[in-house]
Residue frames as a rotation matrix with the C-alpha (Angstrom) as fourth column:
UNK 1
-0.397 0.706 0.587 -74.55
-0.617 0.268 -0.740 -72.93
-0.680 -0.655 0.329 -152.12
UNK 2
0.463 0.365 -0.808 -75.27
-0.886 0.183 -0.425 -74.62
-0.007 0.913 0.409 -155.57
UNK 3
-0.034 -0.488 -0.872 -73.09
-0.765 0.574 -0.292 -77.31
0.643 0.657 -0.393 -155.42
UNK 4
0.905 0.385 -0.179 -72.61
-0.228 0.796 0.561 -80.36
0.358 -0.467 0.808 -154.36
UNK 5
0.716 -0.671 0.190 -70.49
-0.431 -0.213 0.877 -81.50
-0.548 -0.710 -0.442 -152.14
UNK 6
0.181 -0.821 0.541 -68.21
0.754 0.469 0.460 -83.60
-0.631 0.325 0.704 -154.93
UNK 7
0.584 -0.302 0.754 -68.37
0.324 -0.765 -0.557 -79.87
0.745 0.569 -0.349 -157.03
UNK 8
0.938 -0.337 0.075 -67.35
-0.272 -0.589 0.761 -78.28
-0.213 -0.734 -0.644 -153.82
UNK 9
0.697 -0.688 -0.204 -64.31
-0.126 -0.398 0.909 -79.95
-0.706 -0.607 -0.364 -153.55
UNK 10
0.192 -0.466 0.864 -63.56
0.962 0.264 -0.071 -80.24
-0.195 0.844 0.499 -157.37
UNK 11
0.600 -0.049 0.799 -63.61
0.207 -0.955 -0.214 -76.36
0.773 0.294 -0.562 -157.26
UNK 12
0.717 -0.696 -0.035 -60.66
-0.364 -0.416 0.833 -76.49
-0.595 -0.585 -0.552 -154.10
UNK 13
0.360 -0.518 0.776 -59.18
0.557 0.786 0.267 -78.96
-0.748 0.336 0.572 -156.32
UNK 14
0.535 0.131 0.835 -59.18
0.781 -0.452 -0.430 -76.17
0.321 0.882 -0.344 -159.09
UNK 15
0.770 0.131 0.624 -58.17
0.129 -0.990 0.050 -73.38
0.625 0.042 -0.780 -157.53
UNK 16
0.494 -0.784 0.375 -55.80
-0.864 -0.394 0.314 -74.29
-0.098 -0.479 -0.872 -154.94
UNK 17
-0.309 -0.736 -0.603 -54.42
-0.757 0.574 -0.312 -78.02
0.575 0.360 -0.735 -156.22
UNK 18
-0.967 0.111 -0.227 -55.54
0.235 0.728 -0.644 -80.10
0.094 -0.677 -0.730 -153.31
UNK 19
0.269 0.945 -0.184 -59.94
0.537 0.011 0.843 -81.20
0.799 -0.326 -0.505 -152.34
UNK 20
0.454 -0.030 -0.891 -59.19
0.878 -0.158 0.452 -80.17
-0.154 -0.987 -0.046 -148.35
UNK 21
0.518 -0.339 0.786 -58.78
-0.220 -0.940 -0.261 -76.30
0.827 -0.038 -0.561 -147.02
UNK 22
-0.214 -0.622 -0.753 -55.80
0.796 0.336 -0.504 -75.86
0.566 -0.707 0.423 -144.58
UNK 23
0.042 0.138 -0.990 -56.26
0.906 -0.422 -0.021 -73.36
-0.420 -0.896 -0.143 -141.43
UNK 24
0.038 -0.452 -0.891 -54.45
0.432 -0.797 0.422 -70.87
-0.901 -0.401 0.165 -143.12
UNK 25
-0.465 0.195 0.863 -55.82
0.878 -0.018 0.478 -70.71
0.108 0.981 -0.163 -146.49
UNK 26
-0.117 0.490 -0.864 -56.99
0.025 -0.868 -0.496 -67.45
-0.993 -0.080 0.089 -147.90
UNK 27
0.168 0.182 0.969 -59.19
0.926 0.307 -0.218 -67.58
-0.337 0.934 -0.117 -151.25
UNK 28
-0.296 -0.077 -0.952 -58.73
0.166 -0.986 0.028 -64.66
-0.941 -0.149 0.304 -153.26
UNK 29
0.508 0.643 0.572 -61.18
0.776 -0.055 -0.628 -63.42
-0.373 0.764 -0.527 -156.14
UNK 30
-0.370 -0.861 -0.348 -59.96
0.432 -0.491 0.757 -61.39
-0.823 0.130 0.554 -159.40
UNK 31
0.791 0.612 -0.013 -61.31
-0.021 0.006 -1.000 -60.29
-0.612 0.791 0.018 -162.02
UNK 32
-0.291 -0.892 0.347 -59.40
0.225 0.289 0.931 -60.17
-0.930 0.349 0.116 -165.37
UNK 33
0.082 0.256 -0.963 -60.15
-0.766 -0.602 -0.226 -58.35
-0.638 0.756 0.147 -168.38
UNK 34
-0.953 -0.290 0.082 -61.31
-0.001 0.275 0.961 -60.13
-0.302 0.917 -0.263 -171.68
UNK 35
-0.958 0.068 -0.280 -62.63
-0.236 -0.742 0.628 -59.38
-0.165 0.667 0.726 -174.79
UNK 36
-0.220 0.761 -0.610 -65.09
-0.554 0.418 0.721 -61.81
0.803 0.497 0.329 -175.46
UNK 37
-0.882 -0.221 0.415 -65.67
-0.469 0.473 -0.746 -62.79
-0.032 -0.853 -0.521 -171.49
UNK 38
0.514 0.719 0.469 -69.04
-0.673 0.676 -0.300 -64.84
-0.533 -0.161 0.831 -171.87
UNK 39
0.754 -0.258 -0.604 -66.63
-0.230 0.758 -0.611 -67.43
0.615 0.599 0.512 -174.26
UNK 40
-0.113 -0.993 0.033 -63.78
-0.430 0.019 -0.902 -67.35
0.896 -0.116 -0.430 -171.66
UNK 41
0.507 0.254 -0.824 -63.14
0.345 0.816 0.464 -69.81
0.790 -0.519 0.326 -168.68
UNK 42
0.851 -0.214 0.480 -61.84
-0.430 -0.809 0.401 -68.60
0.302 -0.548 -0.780 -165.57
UNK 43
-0.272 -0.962 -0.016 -58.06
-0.097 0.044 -0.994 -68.93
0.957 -0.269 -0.105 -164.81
UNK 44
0.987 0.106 -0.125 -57.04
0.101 0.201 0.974 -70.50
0.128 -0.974 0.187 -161.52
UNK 45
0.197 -0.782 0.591 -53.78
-0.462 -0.606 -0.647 -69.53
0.865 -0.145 -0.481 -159.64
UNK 46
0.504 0.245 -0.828 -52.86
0.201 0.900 0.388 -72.54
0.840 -0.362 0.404 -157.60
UNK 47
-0.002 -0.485 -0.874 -50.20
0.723 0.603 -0.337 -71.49
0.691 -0.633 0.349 -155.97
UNK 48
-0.920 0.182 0.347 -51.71
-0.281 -0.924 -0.260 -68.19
0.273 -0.337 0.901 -154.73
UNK 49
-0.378 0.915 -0.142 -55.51
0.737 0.205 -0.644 -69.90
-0.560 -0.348 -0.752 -153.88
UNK 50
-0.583 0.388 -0.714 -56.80
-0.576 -0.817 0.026 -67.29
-0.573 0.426 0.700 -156.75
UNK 51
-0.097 0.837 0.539 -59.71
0.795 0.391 -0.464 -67.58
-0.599 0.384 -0.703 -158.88
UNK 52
-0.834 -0.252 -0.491 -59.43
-0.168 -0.731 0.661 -65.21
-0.525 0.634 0.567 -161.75
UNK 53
-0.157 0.867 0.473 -63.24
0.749 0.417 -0.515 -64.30
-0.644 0.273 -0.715 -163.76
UNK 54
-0.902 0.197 0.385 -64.06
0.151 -0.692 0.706 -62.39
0.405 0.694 0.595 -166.82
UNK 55
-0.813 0.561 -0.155 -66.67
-0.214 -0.536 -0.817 -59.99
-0.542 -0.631 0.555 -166.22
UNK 56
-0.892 0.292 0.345 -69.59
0.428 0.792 0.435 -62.52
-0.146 0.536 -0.832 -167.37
UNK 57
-0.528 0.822 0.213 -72.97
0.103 -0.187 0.977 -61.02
0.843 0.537 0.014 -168.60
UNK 58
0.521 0.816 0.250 -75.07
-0.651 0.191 0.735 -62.94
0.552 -0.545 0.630 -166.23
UNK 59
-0.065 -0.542 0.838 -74.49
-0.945 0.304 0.124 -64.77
-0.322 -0.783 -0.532 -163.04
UNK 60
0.763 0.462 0.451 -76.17
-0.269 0.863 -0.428 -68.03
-0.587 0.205 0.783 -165.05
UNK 61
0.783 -0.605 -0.145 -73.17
-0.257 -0.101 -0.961 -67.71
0.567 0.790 -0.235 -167.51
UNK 62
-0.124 -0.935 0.333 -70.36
-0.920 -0.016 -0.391 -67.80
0.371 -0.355 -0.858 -164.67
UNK 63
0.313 0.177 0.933 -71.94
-0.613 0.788 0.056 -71.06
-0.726 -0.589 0.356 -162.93
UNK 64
0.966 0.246 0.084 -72.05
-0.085 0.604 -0.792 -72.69
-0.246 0.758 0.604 -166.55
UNK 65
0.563 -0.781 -0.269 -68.18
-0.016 0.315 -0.949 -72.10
0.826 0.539 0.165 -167.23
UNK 66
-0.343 -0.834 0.432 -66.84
-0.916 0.195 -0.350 -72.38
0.208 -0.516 -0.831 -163.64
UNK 67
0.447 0.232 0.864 -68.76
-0.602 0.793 0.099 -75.64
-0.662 -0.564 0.494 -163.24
UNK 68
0.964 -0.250 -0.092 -67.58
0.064 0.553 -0.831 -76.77
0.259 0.795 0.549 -166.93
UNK 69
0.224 -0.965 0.136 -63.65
-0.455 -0.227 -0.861 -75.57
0.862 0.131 -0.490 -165.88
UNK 70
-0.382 -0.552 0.742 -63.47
-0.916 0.336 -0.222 -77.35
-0.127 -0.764 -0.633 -162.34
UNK 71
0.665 0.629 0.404 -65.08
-0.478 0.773 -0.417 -80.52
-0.574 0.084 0.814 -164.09
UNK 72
0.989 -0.086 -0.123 -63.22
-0.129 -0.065 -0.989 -80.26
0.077 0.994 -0.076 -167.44
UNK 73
0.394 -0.918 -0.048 -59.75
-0.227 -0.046 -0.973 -78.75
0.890 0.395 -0.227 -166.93
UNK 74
0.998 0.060 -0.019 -57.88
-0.026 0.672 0.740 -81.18
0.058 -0.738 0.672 -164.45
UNK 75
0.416 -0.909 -0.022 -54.32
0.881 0.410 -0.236 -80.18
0.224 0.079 0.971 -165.42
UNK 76
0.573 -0.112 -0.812 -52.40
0.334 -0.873 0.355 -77.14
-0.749 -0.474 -0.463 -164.46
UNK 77
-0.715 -0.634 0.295 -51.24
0.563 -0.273 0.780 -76.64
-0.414 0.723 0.553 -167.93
UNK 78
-0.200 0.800 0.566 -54.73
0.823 -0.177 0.540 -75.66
0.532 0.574 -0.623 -169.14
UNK 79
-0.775 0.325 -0.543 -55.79
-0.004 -0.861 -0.509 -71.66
-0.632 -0.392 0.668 -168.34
């Protein structure tokens, strides 16, 4: 509900490769263990529609590094 509508679809862009959901898309949320998870960025899984999050402090922390990672990291080499 935060975002706007050019975050919106920079965060499908992130997560499943393409701005636009198809019919048959299913998102799926993970968590993922790490040590230092308020410094860590969350890991997308394109070809699975995953979102992968360290288990962040505060909910203000997770906005601040998924909005920096679906801004920032634009290649699928970068985790």
């Amino acid at each position: 509900e935060q975002f706007t509508q050019e975050e919106k679809a920079q965060f499908l862009l992130f997560v499943r490769g393409s701005s636009r959901l198809q019919e048959d898309d299913i998102f799926h949320l993970t968590p993922y263990p790490h040590k230092d998870a308020d410094n860590a960025l969350p890991k997308a899984r394109t070809c699975f529609f995953q979102l992968q999050l360290p288990s962040y402090s505060s909910y203000q922390i997770l906005l601040t590094k998924l909005k920096y990672a679906i801004l920032h990291c634009t290649t699928m080499e970068l985790e």
